[in-house]
C-alpha positions, 0 to 999 in steps of 0.5 A: 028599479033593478032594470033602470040600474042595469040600464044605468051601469050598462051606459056607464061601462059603454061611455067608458069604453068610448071614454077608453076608445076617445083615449087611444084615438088620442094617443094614437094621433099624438103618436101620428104627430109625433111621428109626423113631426120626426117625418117633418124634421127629417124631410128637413133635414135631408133637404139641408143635407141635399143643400150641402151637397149641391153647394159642395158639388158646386165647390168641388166643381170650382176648385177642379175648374180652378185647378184645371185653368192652373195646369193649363197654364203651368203647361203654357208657361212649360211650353213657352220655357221649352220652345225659349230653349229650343230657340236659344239652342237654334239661336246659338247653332245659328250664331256657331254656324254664321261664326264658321261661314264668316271665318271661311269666307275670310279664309277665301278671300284672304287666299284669293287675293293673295292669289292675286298679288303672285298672279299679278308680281308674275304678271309684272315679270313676265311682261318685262320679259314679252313672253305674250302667251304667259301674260295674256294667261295670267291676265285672264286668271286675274279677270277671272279671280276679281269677277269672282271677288265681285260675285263675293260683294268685294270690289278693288278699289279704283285708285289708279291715276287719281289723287293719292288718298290715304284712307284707301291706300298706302304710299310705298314710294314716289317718282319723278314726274316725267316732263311731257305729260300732266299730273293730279296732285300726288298722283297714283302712277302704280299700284303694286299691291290692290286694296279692296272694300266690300259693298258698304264701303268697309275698307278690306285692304288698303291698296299700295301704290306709287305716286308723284313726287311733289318737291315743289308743293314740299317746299311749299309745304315746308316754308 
């Protein structure tokens, strides 16, 4: 009897102790789950947090993309504003200097021509006088100085001997016809002052001549 009773309490100590032993295993693996479930929560976590990143890097990454493009075409547009500039200075330079070419060109045609007009009043005084070394001089500077003209692009206009036109040439006086000889219509018989165009046909200077006196196509004219 007392031997079954020590036996008895001796398994009831024993499966308390398992009962005891069962609870802390218990506990102890709720514990692990809990623990698990924070590890879980945090691996969560931290991949959010990775996500974030990753689509912030990939945002900052657009936005300097974006601003660089930006920049480079606010220096583009810099460029283009500095080479408009420096055209337009160029531009205006050019157009300053073609100003001061035009006016000394104009300066040495208006001086060579009226270099020709003396040379040609002397021409016409010495040769009265036939003094021939003078005129044959003369002559030649006033080949010389229309050869030059011509290299100018600047041409005497051909009216000697022709019907007077009054777009190239302005009438100063008129003569008589002379009885032995046929004349054009209000010929040029003199030209006292030479006109000149340039090559496109603008008329420079009109020239001023001498023509027939035409009384009779006047009358004409006049009844």
């Amino acid at each position: 009897m007392g031997w079954k009773f020590w036996r008895n309490r001796k398994r009831s100590e024993t499966e308390k102790t398992l009962e005891l032993l069962k609870e802390e295993i218990f506990q102890i693996n709720r514990k692990f789950s809990i623990i698990e479930e924070h590890l879980q929560e945090s691996k969560h976590k931290i991949e959010v947090i990775n996500r974030d990143l990753e689509n912030n890097k990939n945002a900052i990454q657009k936005i300097l993309r974006l601003e660089y493009k930006s920049f480079r075409e606010i220096l583009n547009k810099l460029n283009q504003i500095h080479e408009t500039v420096d055209y337009g200075e160029r531009y205006i330079k050019i157009e300053k200097e073609k100003d001061c070419l035009v006016r000394e060109r104009n300066f040495i045609i208006e001086k060579t021509i009226q270099w020709l007009d003396d040379i040609d009043l002397i021409y016409s005084g010495l040769n009265k006088q036939s003094r021939e070394h003078w005129v044959q001089l003369l002559h030649n500077w006033q080949k010389q100085i229309i050869k030059t003209l011509g290299m100018l692009k600047i041409y005497e206009i051909n009216i000697m001997g022709k019907t007077f036109n009054h777009e190239l040439a302005e009438a100063v006086n008129t003569k008589e016809k002379e009885a032995d000889r046929d004349y054009l219509p209000y010929e040029v018989i003199d030209v006292l002052q030479r006109g000149f165009m340039l090559e496109n046909g603008t008329l420079l200077r009109k020239a001023k001549v001498i023509t027939i006196e035409e009384k009779e196509r006047e009358k004409d004219y006049e009844q």
